[in-house]
C-alpha positions in Angstrom: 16.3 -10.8 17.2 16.6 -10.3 13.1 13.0 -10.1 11.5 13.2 -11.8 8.2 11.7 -9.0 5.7 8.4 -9.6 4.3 8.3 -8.9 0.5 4.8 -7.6 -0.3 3.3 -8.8 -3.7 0.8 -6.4 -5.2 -2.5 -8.1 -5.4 -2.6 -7.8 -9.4 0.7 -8.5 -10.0 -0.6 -11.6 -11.8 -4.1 -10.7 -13.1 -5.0 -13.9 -14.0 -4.3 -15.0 -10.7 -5.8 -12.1 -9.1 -9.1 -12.7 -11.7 -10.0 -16.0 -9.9 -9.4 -15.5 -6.7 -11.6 -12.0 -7.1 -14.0 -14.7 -8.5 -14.4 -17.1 -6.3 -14.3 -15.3 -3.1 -17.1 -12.8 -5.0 -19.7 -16.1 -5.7 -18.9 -17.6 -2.5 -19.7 -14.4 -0.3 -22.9 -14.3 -3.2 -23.6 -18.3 -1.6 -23.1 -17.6 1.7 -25.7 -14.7 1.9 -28.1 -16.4 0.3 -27.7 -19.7 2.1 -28.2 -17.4 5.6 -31.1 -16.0 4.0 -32.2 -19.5 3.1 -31.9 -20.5 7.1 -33.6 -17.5 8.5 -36.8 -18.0 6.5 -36.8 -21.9 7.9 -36.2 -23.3 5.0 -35.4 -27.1 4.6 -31.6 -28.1 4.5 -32.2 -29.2 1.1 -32.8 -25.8 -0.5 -28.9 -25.7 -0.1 -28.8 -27.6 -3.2 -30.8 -24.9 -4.7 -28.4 -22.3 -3.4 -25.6 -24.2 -4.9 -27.0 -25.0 -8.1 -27.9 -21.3 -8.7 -24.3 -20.1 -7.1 -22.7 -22.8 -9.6 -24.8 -21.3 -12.7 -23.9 -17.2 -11.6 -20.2 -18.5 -11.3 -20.6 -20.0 -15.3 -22.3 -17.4 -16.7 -20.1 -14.8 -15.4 -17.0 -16.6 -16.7 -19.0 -16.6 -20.3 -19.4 -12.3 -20.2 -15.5 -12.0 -19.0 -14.7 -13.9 -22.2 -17.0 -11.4 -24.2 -16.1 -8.6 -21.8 -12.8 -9.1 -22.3 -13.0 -8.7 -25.9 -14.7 -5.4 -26.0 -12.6 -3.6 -23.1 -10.6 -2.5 -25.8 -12.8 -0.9 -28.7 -14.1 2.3 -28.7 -16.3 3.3 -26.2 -19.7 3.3 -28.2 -19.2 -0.5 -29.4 -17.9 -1.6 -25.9 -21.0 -0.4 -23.9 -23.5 -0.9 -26.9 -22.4 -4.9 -27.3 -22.5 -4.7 -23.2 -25.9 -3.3 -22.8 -27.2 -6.0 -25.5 -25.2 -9.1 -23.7 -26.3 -8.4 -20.5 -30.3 -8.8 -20.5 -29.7 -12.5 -22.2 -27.2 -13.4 -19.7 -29.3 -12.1 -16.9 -32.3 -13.8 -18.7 -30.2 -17.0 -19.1 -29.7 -17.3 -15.2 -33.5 -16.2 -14.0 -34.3 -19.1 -16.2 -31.8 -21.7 -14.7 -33.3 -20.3 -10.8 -36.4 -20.4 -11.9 -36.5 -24.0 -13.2 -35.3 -25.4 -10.4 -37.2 -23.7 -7.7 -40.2 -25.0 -10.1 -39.1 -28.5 -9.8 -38.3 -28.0 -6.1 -41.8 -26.4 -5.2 -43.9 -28.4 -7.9 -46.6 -28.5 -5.4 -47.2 -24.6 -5.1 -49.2 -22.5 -7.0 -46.4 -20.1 -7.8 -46.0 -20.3 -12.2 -42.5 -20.4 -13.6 -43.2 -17.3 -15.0 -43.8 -15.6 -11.8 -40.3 -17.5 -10.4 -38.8 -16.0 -13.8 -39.9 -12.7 -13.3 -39.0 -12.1 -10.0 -35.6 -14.1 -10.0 -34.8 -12.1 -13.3 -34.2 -8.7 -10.7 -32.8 -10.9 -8.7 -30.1 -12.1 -10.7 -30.0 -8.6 -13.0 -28.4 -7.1 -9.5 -25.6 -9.9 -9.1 -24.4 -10.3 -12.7 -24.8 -6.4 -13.1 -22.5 -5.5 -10.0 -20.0 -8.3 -11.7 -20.0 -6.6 -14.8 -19.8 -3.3 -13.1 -16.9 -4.3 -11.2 -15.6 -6.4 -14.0 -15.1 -3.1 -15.8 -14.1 -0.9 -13.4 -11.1 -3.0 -12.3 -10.0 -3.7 -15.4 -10.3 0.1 -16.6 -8.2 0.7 -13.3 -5.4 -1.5 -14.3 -5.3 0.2 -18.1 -4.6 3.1 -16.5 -2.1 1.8 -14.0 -0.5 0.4 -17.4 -0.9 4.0 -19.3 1.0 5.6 -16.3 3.7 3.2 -15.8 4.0 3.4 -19.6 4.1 7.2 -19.1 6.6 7.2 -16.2 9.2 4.7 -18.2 8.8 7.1 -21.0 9.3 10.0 -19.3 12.7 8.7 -17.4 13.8 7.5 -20.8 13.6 11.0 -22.0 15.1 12.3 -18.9 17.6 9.4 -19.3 18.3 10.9 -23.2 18.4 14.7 -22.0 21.2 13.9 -19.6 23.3 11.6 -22.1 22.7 14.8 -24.4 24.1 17.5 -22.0 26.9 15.1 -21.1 27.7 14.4 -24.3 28.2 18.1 -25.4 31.2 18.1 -23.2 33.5 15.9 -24.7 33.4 18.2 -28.3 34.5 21.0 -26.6 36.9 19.8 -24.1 38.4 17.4 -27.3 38.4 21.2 -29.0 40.8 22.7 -26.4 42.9 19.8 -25.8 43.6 18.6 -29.4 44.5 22.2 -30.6 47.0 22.5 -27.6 48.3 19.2 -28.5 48.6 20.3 -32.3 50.5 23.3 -31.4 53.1 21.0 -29.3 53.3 19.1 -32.3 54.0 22.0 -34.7 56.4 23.5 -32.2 58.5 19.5 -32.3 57.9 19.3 -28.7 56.8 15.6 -28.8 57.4 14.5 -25.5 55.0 17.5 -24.0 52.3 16.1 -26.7 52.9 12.5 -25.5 52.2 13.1 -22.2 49.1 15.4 -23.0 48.1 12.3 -25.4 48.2 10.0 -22.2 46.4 12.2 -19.8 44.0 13.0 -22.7 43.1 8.9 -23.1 43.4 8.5 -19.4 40.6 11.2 -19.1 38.8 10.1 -21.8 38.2 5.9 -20.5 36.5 8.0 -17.6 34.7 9.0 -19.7 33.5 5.5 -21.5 33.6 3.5 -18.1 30.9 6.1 -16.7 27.3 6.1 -18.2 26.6 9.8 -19.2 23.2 9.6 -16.9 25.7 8.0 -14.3 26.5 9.6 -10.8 29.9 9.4 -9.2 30.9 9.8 -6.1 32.6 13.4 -4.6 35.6 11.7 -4.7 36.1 10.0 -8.1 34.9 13.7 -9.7 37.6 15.0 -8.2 40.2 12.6 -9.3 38.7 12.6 -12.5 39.1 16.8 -12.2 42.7 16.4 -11.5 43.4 14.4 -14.6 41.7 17.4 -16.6 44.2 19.9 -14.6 47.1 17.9 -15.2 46.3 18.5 -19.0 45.7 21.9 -19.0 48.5 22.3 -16.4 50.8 21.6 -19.4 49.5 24.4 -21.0 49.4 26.8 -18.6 52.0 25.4 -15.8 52.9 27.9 -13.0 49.8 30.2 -14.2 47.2 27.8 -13.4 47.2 27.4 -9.6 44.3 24.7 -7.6 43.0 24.1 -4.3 41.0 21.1 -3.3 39.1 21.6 0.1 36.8 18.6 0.0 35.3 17.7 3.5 35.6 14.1 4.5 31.8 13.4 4.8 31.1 14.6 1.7 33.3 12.3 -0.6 31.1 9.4 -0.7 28.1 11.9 -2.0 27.0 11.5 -5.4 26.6 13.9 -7.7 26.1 14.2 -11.9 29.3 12.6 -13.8 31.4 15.8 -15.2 29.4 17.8 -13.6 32.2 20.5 -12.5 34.4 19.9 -15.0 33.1 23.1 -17.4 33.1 25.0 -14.4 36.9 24.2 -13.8 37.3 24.9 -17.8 35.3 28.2 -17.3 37.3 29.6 -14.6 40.4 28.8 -17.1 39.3 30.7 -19.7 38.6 33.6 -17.8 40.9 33.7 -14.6 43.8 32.2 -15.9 43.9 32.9 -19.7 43.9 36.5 -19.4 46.4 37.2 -16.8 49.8 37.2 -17.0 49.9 35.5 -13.5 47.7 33.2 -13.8 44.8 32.5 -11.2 43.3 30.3 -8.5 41.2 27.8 -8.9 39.4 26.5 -5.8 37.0 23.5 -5.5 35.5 22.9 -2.3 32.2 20.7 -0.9 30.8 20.5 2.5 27.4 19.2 4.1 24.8 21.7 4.7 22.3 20.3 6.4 20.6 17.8 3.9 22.3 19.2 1.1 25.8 19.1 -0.3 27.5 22.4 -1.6 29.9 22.4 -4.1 31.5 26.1 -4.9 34.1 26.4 -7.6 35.8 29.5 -7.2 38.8 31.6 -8.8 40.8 35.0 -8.2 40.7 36.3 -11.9 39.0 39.5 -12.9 35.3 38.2 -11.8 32.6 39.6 -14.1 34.1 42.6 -15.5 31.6 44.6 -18.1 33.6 43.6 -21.0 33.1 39.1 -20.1 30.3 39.2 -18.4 28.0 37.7 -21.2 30.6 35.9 -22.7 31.9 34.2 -19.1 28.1 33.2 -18.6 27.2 31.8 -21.8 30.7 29.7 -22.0 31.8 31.5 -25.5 34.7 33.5 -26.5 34.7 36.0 -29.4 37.2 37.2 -31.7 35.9 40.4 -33.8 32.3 39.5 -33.2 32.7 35.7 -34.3 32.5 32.7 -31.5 35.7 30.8 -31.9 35.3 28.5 -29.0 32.5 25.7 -29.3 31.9 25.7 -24.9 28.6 25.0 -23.6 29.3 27.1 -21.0 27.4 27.3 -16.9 23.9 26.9 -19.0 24.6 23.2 -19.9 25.1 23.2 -15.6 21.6 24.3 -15.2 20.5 22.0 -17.3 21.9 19.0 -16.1 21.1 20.1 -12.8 17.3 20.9 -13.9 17.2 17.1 -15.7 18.2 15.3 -12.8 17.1 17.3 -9.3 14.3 19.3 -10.4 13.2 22.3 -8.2 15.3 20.7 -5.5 18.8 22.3 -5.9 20.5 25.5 -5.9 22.6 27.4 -8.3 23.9 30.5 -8.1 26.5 33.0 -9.4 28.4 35.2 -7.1 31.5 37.7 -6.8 33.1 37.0 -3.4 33.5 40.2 -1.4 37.3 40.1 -2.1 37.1 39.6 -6.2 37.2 36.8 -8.2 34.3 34.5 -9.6 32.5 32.2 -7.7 29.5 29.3 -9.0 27.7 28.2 -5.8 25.6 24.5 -6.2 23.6 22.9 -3.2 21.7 19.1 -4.0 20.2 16.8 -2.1 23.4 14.4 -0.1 23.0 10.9 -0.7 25.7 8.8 -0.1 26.8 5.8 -3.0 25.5 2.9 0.1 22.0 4.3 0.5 21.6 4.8 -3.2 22.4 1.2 -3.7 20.5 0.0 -1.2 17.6 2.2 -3.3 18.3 0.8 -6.4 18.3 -2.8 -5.1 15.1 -2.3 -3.7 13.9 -0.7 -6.7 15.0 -4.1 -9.0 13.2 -5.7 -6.2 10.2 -4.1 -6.3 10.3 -4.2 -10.3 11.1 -7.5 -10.8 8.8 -10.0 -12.3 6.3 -12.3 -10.5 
């Protein structure tokens, strides 16, 4: 048998809401204590009135201090409590005097004198309205900070939202840099069929691109078509030189993972594995599940990190006579991205495979494209308004 889910609303959700029912449950447990009082000292069923009449006056006045209250929440501290201290005693006073009135009416027999009934009603009542105003604050100081942090959550995924679009966006200059050059030289050389079809794979690559938020994740599986439509443009550069291999387990293809995240590491390995050897290199790009976590490695056979590439293979940049010609963000844009998006929880690592070559090793969290759905739905649940 199918439960049907239960929503939960939080209690403040609406505050004005939540303001009267706090209200009228608060006087009425107030009523109900002093009405069992009332009975255990034997008195007459007709000091209920009493009871009520006094419950009746607590429930106004405090309604008057949460319209004053309310006002001074948000000055500075000195004013707010100042104001508060000085409201207080007259609204205190103001209710003694109602409670003592009518217990003098009630009891005009006894030789108690309303200032007596004043007196010791004014304690009386200083306790109820104080532990009002005393909560009165304190719940309403609770929800400005509840505000504050939301505020300061939003704001900080907006900036994490920004930081990503930035990384992502650093991409397209360079990888527009390459291509366009390659595509210029085709057109120099009057091979304009070769510089059509680079043009098409180029805007083919490039709607990719534009359909895909740059915070966006994809799955496994569109990454990797969206990698081959990269390869088939540099393949026209480099044709029987640049070699691939795609070893992408089954149960990993519907994991999601940053948008263009391994493209520079496919454009890496290019510059350094197959740009500087006459027979080119192999590029390898394979995932698998590791437990929780997926692993991507993106590996090569070129010259791995020889002395003289080293720094320039790990910060992304070629030189020519001590000048950077290339404008590549290189593996650091990778950490970044990485950093922005998974925190502490991920791995990435550079290694040289026992039998040469360059390897970039990255493990993150495996979530698959139905269960973050199902996240965000509940998310837009949770976050939508009352």
């Amino acid at each position: 048998m199918r439960v049907l889910p239960i929503k939960p609303i939080p209690f403040f959700a609406n505050k004005n809401q939540a303001f009267w029912r706090l209200q009228f449950a608060g006087w009425a447990g107030a009523m109900l204590l002093r009405a069992m009082s009332a009975i255990a000292n034997d008195q007459s069923p007709a000091f209920l009135v009493i009871v009520l009449i006094g419950t009746a006056t607590g429930f106004s006045i405090s309604l008057l201090l949460a319209v004053i209250f309310r006002q001074l929440i948000g000055k500075r501290p000195f004013f707010t409590w100042g104001i508060t201290v000085l409201t207080l005693p007259f609204a205190v006073g103001l209710y003694a005097f109602v409670d003592a009135w009518v217990i003098w009416l009630y009891r005009a027999e006894a030789s108690t004198s309303f200032a007596q009934l004043f007196i010791g009603y004014f304690y009386y009542d200083a306790t109820l309205l104080g532990a009002w105003s005393a909560l009165y604050y304190a719940i309403n100081f609770y929800l400005q900070i509840e505000d504050q942090n939301d505020q300061l959550i939003r704001l900080e995924n907006q900036a994490t939202q920004a930081q990503l679009a930035m990384l992502r966006y650093q991409l397209n200059p360079h990888f527009l840099f390459n291509t366009l050059n390659s595509i210029s030289t085709l057109v120099l050389l009057k091979q304009t069929e070769p510089a059509n079809a680079m043009l098409s794979r180029l805007s083919s690559f490039l709607r990719y691109t534009l359909v895909n938020k740059p915070s966006a994740r994809v799955t496994v599986a569109l990454e990797v078509e969206t990698l081959k439509l990269y390869l088939d443009i540099e393949r026209m550069r480099f044709e029987e030189r640049l070699r691939t291999r795609f070893e992408i387990a089954p149960e990993t293809e519907q994991g999601l993972l940053p948008s263009l995240l391994l493209q520079p590491l496919v454009e890496n390995a290019i510059k350094y594995a197959v740009t500087p050897q006459e027979t080119g290199a192999e590029i390898t790009i394979s995932t698998q599940l590791i437990g929780p976590m997926l692993r991507i490695v993106v590996s090569d056979t070129g010259p791995g990190l020889q002395t003289t590439t080293t720094d320039n293979r790990l910060s992304g940049m070629t030189y020519d006579g001590g000048e950077p010609v290339s404008t590549g963000v290189g593996l650091s844009n990778i950490r970044d991205r990485l950093q922005q998006a998974y925190g502490e929880d991920h791995r990435f690592d550079i290694v040289e495979p026992p039998e040469g070559g360059f390897a970039v090793v990255i493990e993150i969290p495996f979530e698959s494209r139905e269960a973050a759905e199902q996240a965000d739905a509940a998310a837009l649940a949770a976050a939508a308004p009352r």
